[in-house]
DOROMI-107718 format. One record per residue: x, z negated, y of N, C-alpha, C in turn. Coordinates in Angstrom, 3 decimals. Each point is the difference from the previous one (the first is absolute). Example, Ala and Ser with C-alpha at 12.3 -4.5 7.8 and 13.67 -1.06 7.14 Angstrom:
REM DOROMI-107718
+----------+----------+----------+----------+----------+----------+----------+----------+----------+
!      n_x !      n_z !      n_y !     ca_x !     ca_z !     ca_y !      c_x !      c_z !      c_y !
+----------+----------+----------+----------+----------+----------+----------+----------+----------+
!   13.190 !   -7.800 !   -5.690 !   -0.890 !    0.000 !    1.190 !    0.900 !    0.000 !    1.200 !
!   -0.350 !    0.720 !    1.050 !    0.820 !   -0.060 !    1.190 !   -0.770 !   -0.730 !    1.090 !
+----------+----------+----------+----------+----------+----------+----------+----------+----------+
//
This chain:
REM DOROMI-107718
+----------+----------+----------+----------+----------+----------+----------+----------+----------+
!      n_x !      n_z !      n_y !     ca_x !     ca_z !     ca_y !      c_x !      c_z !      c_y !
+----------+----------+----------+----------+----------+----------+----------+----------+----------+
!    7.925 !   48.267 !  -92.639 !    1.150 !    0.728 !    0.501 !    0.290 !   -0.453 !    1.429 !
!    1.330 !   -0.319 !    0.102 !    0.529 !   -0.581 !    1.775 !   -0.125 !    1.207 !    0.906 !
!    0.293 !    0.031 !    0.791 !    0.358 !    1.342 !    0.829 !    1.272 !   -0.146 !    0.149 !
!    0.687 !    0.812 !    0.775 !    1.728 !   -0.069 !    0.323 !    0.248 !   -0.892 !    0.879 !
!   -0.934 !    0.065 !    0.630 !    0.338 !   -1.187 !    1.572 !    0.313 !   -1.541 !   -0.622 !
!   -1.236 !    0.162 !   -1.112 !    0.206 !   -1.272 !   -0.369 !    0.381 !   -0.754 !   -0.971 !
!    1.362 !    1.425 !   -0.604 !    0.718 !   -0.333 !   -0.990 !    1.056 !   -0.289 !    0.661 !
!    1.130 !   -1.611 !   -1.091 !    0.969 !   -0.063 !    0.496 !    1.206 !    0.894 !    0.396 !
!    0.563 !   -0.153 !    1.013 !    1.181 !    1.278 !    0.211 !    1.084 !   -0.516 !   -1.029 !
!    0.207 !    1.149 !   -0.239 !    1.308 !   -0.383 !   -1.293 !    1.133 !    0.494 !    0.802 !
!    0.873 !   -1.325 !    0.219 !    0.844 !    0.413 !    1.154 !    1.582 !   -1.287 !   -0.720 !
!    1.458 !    0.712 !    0.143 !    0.710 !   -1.082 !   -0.769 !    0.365 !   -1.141 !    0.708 !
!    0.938 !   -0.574 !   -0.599 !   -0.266 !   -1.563 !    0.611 !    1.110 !    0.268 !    1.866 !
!    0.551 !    0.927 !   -0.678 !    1.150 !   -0.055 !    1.766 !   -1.195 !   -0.066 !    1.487 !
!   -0.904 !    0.873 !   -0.752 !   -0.573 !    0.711 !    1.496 !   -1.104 !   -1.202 !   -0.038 !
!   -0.445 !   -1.334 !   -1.103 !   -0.870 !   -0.573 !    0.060 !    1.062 !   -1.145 !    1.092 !
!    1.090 !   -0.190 !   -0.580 !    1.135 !   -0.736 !    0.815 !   -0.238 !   -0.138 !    1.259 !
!    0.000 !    1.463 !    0.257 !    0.338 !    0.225 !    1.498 !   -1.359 !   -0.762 !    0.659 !
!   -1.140 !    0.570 !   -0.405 !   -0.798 !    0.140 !    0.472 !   -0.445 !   -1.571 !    0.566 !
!    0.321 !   -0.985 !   -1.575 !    0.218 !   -1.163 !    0.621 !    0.442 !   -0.684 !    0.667 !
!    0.987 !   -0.044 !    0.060 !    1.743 !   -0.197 !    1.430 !   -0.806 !    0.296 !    0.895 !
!   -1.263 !    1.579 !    0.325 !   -0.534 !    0.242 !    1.715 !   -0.874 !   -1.171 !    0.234 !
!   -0.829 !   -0.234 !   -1.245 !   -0.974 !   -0.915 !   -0.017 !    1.113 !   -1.314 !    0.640 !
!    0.491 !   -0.165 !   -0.728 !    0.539 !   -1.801 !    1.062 !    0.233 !    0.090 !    0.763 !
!    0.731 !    1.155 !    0.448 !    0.794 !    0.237 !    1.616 !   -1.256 !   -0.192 !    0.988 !
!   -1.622 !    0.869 !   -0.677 !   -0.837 !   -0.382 !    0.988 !   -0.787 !   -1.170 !    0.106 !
!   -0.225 !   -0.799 !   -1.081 !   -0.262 !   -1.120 !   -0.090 !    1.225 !   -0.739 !    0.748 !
!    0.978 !   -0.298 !    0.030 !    0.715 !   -1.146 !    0.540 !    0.048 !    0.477 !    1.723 !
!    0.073 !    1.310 !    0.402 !   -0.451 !    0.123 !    1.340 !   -1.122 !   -0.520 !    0.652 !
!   -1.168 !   -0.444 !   -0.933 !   -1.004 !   -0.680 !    0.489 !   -0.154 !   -1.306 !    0.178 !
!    1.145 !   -0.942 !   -0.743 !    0.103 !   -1.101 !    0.094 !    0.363 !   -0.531 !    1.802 !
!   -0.787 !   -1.106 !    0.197 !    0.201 !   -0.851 !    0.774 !    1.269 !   -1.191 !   -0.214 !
!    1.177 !    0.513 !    0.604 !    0.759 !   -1.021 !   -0.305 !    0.108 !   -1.218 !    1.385 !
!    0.268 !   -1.351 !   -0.568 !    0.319 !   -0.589 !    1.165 !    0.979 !   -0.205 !    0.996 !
!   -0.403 !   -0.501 !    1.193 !    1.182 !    0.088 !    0.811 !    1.503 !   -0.577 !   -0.380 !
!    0.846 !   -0.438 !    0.567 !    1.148 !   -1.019 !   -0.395 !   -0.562 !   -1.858 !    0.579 !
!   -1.069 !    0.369 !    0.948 !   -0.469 !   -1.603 !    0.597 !   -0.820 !    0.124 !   -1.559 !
!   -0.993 !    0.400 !   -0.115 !   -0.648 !   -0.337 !   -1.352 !    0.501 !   -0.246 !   -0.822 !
!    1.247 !    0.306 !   -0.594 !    0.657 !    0.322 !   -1.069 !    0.418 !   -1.762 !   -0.166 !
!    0.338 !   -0.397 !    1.328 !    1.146 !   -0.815 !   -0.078 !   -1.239 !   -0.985 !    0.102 !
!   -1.018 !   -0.104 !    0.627 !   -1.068 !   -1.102 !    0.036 !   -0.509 !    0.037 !   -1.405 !
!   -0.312 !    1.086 !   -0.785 !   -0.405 !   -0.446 !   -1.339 !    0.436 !   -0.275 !   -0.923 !
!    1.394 !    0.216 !    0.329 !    1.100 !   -0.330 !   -1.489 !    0.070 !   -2.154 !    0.467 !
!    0.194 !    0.031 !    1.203 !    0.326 !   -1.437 !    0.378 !   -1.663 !   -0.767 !   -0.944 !
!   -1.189 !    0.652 !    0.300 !   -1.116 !   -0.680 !   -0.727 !    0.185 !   -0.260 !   -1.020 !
!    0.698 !    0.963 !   -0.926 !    0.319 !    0.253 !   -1.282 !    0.838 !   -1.303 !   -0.641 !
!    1.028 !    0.186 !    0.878 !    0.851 !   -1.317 !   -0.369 !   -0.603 !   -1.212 !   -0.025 !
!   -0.578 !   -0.395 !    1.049 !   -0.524 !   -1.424 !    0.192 !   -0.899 !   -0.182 !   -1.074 !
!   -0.790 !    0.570 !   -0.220 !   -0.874 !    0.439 !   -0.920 !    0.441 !   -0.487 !   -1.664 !
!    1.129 !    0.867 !   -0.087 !    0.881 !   -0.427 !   -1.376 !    0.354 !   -0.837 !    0.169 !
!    0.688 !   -0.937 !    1.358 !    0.760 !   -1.055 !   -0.420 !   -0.833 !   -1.244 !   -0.073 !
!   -1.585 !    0.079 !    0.676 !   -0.936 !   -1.141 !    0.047 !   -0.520 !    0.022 !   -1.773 !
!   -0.337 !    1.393 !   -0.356 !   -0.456 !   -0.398 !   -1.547 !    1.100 !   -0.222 !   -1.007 !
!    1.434 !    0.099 !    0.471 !    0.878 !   -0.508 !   -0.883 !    0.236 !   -1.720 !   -0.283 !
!   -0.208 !   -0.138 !    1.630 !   -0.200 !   -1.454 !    0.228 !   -1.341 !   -0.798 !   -0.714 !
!   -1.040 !    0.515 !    0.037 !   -0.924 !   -0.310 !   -0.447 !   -0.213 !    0.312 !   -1.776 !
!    0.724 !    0.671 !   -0.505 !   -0.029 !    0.362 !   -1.435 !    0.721 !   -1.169 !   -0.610 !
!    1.604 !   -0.417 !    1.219 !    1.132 !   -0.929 !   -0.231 !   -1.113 !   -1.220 !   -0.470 !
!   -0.505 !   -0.384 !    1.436 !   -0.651 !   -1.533 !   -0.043 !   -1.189 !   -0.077 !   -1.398 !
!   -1.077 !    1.127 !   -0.090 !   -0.544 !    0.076 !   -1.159 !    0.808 !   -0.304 !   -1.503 !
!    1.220 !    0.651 !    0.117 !    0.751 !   -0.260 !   -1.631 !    0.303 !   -1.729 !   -0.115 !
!    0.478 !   -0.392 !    1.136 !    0.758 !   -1.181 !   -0.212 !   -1.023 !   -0.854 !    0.210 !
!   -1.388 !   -0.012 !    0.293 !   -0.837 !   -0.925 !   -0.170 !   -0.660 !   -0.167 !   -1.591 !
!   -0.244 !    2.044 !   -0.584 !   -0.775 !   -0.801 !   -0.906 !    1.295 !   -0.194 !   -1.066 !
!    1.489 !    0.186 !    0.032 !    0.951 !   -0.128 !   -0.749 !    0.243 !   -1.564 !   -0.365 !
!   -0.306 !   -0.876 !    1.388 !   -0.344 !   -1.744 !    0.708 !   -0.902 !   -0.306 !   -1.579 !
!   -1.595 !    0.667 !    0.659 !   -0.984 !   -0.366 !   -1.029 !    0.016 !    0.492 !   -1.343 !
!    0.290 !    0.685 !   -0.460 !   -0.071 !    0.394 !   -1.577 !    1.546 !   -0.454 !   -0.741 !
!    1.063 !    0.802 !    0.396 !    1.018 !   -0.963 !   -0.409 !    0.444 !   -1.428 !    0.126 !
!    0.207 !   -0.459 !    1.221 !    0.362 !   -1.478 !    0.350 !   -0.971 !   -0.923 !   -0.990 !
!   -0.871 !    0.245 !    0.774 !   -1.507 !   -1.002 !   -0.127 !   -0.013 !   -0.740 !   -1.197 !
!   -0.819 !    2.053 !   -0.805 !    0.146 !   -0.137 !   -1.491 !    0.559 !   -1.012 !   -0.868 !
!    0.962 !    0.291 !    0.240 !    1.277 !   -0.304 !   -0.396 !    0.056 !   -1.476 !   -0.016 !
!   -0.124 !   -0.535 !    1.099 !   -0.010 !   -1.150 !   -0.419 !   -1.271 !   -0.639 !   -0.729 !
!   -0.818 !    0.321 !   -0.186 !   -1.171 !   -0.242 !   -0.678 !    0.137 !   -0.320 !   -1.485 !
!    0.966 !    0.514 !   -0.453 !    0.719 !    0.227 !   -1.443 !    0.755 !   -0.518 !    0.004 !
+----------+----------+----------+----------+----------+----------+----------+----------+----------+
//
């Protein structure tokens, strides 16, 4: 047998609603957000970032595209 304490509250979904909505409001008050200098220094990392492994994904395709298609190819 549970006790009451440590039976679930049977409670409907509005007031479970609510209750959640307080829950984020106090969770996102705890967040550390960054400044606008951070913001703008880590999005710039971000980019370079994407545009070096785009570059590097680029040069990877068209080398082994060189060796397996071209090559091949002429082999036959």
């Amino acid at each position: 047998m549970t006790t009451e304490a440590l039976a679930p509250a049977k409670r409907n979904w509005v007031m479970r609603a609510v209750d959640f909505v307080r829950d984020v409001r106090g969770e996102i008050r705890k967040v550390t957000w960054p400044s606008w200098d951070e913001l703008k220094k880590a999005t710039g990392v971000i980019i370079v970032f994407v545009a070096a492994l785009g570059l590097l994904i680029g040069f990877m395709d068209s080398l082994l595209q060189f060796v397996l298609v071209s090559s091949i190819a002429k082999l036959f």
